[in-house]
LOBA-42073 format. One record per residue: residue number from 0; residue in three letters; x, z, y of N, C-alpha, C, O in turn. Coordinates in steps of 0.1 Angstrom, whole numbers. Example, Ala and Ser with C-alpha at 12.3 -4.5 7.8 and 13.67 -1.06 7.14 Angstrom:
% residues 2
seq:0; type:Ala; nx:132; nz:78; ny:-57; cax:123; caz:78; cay:-45; cx:132; cz:78; cy:-33; ox:142; oz:85; oy:-33
seq:1; type:Ser; nx:128; nz:71; ny:-22; cax:137; caz:71; cay:-11; cx:129; cz:79; cy:0; ox:134; oz:80; oy:11
***
This chain:
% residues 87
seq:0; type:Unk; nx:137; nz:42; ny:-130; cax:139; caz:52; cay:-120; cx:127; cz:61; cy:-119; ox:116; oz:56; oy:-116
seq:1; type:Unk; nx:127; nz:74; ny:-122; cax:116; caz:85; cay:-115; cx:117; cz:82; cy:-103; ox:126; oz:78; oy:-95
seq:2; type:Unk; nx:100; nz:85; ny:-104; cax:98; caz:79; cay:-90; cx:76; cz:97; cy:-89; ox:68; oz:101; oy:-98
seq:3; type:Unk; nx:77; nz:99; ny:-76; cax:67; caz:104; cay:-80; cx:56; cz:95; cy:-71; ox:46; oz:101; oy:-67
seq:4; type:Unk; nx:58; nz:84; ny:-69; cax:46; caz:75; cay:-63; cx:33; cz:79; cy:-73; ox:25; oz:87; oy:-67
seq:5; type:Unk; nx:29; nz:75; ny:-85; cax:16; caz:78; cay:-85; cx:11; cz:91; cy:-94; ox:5; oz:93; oy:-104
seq:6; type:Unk; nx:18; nz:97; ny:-86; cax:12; caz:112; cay:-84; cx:3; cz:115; cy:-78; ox:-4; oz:125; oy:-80
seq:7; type:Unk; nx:1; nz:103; ny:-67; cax:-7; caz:107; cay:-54; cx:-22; cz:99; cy:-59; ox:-22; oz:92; oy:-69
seq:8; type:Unk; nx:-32; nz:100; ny:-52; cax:-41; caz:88; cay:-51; cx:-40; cz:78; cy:-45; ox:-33; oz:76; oy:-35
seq:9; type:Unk; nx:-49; nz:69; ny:-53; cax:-47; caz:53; cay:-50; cx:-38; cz:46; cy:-58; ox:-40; oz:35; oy:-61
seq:10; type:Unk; nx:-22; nz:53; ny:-64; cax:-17; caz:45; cay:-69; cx:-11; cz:46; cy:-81; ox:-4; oz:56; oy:-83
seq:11; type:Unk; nx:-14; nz:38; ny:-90; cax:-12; caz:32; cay:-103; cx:4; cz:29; cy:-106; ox:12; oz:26; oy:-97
seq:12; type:Unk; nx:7; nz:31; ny:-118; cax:15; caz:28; cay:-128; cx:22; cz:13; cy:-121; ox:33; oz:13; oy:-115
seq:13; type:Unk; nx:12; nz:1; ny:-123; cax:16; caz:-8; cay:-118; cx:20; cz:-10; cy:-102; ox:30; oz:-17; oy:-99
seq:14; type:Unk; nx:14; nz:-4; ny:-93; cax:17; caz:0; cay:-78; cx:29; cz:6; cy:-74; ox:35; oz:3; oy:-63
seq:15; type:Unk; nx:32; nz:13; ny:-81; cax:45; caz:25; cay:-87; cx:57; cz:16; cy:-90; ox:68; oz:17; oy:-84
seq:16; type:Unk; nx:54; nz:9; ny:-99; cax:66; caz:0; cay:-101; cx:69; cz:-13; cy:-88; ox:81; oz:-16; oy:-84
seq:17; type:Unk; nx:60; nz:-18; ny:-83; cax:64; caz:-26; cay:-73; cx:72; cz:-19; cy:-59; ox:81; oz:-24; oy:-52
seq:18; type:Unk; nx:64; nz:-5; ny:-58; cax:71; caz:-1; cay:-46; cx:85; cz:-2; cy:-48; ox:94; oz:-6; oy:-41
seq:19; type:Unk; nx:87; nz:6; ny:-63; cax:100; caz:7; cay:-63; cx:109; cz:-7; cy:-62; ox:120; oz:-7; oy:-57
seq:20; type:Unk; nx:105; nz:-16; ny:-67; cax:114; caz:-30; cay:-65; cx:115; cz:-33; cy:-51; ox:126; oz:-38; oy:-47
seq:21; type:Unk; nx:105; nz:-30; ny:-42; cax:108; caz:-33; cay:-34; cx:115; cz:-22; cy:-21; ox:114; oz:-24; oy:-9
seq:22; type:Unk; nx:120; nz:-13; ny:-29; cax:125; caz:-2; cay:-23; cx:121; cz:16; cy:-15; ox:127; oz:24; oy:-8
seq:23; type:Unk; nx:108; nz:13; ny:-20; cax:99; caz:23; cay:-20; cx:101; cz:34; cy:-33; ox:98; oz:30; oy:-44
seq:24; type:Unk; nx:106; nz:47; ny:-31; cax:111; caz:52; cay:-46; cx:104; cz:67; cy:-43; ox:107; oz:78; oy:-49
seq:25; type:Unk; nx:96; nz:67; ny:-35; cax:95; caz:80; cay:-33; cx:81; cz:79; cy:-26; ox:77; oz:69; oy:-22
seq:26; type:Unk; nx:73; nz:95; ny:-23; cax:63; caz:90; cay:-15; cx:65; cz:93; cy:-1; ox:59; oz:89; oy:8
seq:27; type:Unk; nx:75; nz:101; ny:-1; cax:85; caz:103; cay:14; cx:86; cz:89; cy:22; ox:82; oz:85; oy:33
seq:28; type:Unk; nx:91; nz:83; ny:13; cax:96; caz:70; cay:17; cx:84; cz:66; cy:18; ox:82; oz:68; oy:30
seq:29; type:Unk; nx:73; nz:60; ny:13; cax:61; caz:56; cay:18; cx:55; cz:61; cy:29; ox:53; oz:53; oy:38
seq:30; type:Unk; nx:53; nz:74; ny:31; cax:44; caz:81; cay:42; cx:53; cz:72; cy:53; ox:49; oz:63; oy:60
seq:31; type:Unk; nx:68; nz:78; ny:53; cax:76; caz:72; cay:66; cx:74; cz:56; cy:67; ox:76; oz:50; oy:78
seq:32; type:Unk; nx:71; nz:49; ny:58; cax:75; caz:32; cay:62; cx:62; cz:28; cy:66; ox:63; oz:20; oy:76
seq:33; type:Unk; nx:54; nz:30; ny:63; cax:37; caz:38; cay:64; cx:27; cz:23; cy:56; ox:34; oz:17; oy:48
seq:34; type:Unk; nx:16; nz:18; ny:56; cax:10; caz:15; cay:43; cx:12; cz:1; cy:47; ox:16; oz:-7; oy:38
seq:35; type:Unk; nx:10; nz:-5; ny:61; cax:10; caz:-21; cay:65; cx:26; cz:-23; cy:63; ox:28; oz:-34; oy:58
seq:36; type:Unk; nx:37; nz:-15; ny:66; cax:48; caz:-24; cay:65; cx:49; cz:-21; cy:46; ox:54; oz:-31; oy:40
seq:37; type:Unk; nx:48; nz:-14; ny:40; cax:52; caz:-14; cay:27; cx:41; cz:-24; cy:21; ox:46; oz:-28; oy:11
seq:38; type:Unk; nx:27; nz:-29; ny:24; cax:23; caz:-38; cay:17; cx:34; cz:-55; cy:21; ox:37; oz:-64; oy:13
seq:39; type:Unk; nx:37; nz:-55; ny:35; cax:46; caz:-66; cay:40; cx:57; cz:-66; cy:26; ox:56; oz:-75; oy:18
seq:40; type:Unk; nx:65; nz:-57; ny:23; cax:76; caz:-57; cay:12; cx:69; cz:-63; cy:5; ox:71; oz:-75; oy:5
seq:41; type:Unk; nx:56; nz:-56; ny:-4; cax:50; caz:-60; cay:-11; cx:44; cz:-76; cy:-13; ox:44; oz:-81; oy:-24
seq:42; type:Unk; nx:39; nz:-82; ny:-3; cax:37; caz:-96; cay:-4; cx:47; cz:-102; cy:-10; ox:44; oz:-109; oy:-20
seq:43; type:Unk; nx:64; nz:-101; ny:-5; cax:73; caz:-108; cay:-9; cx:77; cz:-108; cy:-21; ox:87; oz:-114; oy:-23
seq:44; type:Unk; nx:70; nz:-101; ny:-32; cax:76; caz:-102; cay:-46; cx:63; cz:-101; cy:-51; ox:61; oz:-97; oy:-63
seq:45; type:Unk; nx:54; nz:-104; ny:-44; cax:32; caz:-104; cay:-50; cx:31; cz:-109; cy:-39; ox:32; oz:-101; oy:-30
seq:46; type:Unk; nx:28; nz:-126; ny:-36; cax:20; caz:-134; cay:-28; cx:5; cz:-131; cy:-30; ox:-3; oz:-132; oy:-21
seq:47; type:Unk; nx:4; nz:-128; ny:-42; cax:-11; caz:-123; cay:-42; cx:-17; cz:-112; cy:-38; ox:-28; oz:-108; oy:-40
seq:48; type:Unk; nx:-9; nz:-107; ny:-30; cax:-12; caz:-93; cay:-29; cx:-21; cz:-85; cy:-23; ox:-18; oz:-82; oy:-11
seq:49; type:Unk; nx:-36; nz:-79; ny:-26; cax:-50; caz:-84; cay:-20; cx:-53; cz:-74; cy:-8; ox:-44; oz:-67; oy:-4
seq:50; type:Unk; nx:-65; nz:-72; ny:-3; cax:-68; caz:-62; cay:9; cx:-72; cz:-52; cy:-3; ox:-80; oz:-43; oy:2
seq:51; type:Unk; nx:-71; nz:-49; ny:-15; cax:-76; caz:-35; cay:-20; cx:-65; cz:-28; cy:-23; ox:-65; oz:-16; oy:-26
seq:52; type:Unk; nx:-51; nz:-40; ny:-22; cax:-40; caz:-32; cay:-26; cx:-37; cz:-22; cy:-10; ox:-37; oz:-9; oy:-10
seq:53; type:Unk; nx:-35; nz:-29; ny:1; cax:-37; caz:-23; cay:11; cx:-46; cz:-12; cy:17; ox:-44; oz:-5; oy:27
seq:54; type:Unk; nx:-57; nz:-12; ny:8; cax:-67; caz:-1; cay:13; cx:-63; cz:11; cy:7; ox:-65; oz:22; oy:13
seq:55; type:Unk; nx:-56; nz:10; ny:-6; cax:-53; caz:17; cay:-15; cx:-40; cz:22; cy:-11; ox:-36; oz:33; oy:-14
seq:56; type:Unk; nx:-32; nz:13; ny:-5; cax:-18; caz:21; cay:0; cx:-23; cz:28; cy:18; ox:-15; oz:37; oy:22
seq:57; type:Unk; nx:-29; nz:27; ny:24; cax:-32; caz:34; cay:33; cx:-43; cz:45; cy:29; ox:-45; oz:55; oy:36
seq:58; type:Unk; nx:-48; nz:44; ny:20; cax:-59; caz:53; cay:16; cx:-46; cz:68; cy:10; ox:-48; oz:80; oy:12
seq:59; type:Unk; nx:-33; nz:61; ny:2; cax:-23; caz:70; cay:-5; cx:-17; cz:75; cy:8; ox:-19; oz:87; oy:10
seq:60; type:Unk; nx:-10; nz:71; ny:17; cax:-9; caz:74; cay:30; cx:-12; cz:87; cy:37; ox:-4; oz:96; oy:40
seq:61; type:Unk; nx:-27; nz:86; ny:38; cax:-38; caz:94; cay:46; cx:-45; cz:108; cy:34; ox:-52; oz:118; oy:36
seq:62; type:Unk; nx:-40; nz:103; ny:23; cax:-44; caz:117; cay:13; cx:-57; cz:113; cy:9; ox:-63; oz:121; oy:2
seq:63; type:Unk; nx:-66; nz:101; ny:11; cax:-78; caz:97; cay:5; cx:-79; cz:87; cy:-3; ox:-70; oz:79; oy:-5
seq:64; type:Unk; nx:-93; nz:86; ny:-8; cax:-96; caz:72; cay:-14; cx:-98; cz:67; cy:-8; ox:-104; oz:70; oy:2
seq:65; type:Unk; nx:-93; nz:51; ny:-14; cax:-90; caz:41; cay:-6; cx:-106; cz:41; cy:3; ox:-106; oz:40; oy:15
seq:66; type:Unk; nx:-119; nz:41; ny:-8; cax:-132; caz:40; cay:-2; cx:-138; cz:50; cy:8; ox:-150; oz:50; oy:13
seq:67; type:Unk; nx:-127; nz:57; ny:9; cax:-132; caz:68; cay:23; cx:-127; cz:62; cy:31; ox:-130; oz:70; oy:40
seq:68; type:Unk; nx:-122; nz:55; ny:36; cax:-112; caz:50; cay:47; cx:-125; cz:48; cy:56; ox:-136; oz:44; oy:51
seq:69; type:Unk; nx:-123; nz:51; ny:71; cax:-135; caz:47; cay:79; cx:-135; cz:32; cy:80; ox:-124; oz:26; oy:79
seq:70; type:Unk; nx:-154; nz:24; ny:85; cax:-155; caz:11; cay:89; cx:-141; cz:11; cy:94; ox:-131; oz:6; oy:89
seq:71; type:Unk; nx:-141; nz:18; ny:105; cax:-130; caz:7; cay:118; cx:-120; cz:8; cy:113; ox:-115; oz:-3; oy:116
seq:72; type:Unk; nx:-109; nz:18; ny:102; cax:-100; caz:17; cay:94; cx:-100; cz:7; cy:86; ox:-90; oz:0; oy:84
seq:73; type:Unk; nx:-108; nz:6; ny:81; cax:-110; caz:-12; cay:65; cx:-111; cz:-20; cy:78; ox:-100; oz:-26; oy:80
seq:74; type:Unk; nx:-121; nz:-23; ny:91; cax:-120; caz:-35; cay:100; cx:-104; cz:-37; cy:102; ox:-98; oz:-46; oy:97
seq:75; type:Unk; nx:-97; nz:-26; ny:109; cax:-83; caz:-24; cay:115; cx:-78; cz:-33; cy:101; ox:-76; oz:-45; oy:103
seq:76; type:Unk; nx:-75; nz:-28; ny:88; cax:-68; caz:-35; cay:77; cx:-70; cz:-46; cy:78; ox:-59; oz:-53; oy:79
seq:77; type:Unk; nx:-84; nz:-53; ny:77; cax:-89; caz:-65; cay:72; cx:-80; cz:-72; cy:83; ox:-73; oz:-81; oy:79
seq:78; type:Unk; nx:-82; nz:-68; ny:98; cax:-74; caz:-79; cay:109; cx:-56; cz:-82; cy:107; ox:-49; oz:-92; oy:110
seq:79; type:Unk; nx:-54; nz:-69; ny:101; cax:-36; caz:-67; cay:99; cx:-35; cz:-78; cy:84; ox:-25; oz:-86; oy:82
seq:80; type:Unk; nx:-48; nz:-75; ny:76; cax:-42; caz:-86; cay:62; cx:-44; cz:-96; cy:64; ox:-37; oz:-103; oy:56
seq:81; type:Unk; nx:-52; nz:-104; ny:74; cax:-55; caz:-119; cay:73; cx:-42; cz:-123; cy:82; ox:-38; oz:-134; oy:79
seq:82; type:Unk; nx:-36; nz:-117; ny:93; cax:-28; caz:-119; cay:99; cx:-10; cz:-122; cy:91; ox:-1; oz:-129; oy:95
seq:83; type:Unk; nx:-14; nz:-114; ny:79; cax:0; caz:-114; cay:74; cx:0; cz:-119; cy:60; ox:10; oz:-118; oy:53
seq:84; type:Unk; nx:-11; nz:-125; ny:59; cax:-15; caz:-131; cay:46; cx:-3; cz:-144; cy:45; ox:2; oz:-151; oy:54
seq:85; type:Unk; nx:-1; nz:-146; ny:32; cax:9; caz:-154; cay:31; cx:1; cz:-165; cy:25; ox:-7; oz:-162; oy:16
seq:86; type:Unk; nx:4; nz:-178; ny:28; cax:-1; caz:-192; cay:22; cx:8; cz:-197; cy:13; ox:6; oz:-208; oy:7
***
């Protein structure tokens, strides 16, 4: 499926394909679902799925790199990923 996810920054080839499995096909569809609940999709088919992937989907989100993201935005992430981290 075309898809124009990594058009944007932050996200990869590989990134690109998972949104779409997990029903993300567009970056429409990302902005609206917005970066914490689309990494949630994402845990369930990548248990591994780390806090840079999340920095990186809120960084594609917001129009930056993931490394611009302010402290209290990475703190804010860091508390949303340990919370939803899967064992």
């Amino acid at each position: 499926m075309k898809s124009d996810l990594s058009n944007h920054i932050n996200i990869g080839k590989e990134t690109e394909i998972k949104l779409i499995q997990v029903g993300i096909d567009s970056f429409e569809k990302l902005k609206a679902i917005g970066s914490k609940q689309a990494f949630i999709r994402l845990q369930t088919i990548d248990p591994g799925a780390c806090l840079s992937l999340l920095y990186g989907l809120d960084g594609a989100v917001n129009g930056i790199r993931w490394n611009e993201l302010s402290p209290e935005r990475k703190q804010a992430l860091q508390q949303f990923y340990k919370m939803t981290r899967i064992q």
